[in-house]
C-alpha positions in Angstrom: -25.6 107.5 267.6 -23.0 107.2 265.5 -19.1 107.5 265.3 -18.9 110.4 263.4 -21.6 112.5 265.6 -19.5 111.3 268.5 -16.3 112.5 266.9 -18.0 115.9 266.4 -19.3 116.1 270.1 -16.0 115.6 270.9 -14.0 118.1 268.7 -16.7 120.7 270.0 -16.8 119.4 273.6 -13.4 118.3 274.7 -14.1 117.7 278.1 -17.2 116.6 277.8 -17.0 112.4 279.5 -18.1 109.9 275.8 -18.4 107.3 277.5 -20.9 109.2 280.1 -22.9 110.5 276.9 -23.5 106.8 275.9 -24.3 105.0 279.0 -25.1 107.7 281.4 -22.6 106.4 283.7 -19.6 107.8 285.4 -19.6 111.9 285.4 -19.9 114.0 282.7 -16.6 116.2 282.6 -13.9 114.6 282.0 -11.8 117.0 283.8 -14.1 115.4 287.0 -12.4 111.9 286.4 -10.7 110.2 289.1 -7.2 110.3 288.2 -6.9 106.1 288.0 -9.5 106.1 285.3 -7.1 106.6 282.0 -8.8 107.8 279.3 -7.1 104.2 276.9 -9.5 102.3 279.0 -12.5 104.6 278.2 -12.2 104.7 274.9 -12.1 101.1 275.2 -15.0 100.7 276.2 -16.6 103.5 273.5 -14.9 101.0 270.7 -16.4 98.4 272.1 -20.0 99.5 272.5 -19.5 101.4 268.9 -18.5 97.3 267.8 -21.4 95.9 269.1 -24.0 98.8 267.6 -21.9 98.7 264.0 -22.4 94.7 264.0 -26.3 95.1 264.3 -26.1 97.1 261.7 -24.4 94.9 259.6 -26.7 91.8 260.6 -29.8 94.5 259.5 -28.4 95.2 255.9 -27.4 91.8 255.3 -30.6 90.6 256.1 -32.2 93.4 253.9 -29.8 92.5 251.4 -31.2 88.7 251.3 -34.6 90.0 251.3 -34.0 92.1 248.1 -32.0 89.0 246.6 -35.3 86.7 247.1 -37.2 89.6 245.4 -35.1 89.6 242.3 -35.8 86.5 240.7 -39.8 88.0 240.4 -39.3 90.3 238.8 -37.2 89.0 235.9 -39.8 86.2 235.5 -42.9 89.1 235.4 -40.8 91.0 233.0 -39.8 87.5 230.1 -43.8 87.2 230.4 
């Protein structure tokens, strides 16, 4: 799920828990928090987990990116033939 979808949830579902959405733990209303969780070290934690899912995309189109560079030299060759 992305950032932006998450930002949407959010905007339409205030008190709905982010961080429950995308691990299924804690509870689901925020409002149902217990009062020492603060909300900094939540989103945290979304940031984080948003990090490690936006730096597996990155290693994907880098690699596709290599793969399409390796292709490139083919096709110039086919085409001076």
């Amino acid at each position: 799920m992305g950032s932006e979808v998450l930002l949407k949830i959010q905007e339409c579902f205030p008190d709905l828990n982010i961080h429950w959405l995308l691990t299924g733990k804690g509870r689901m209303i925020r409002h149902a928090l217990p009062p020492e969780e603060e909300p900094v070290v939540e989103m945290v934690q979304v940031l984080q987990e948003q990090i490690v899912l936006l730096q597996k995309s990155l290693a994907d189109k880098n690699e596709l990116i290599d793969l399409l560079k390796k292709k490139r030299p083919l096709k110039r060759s086919a085409l001076a033939i």
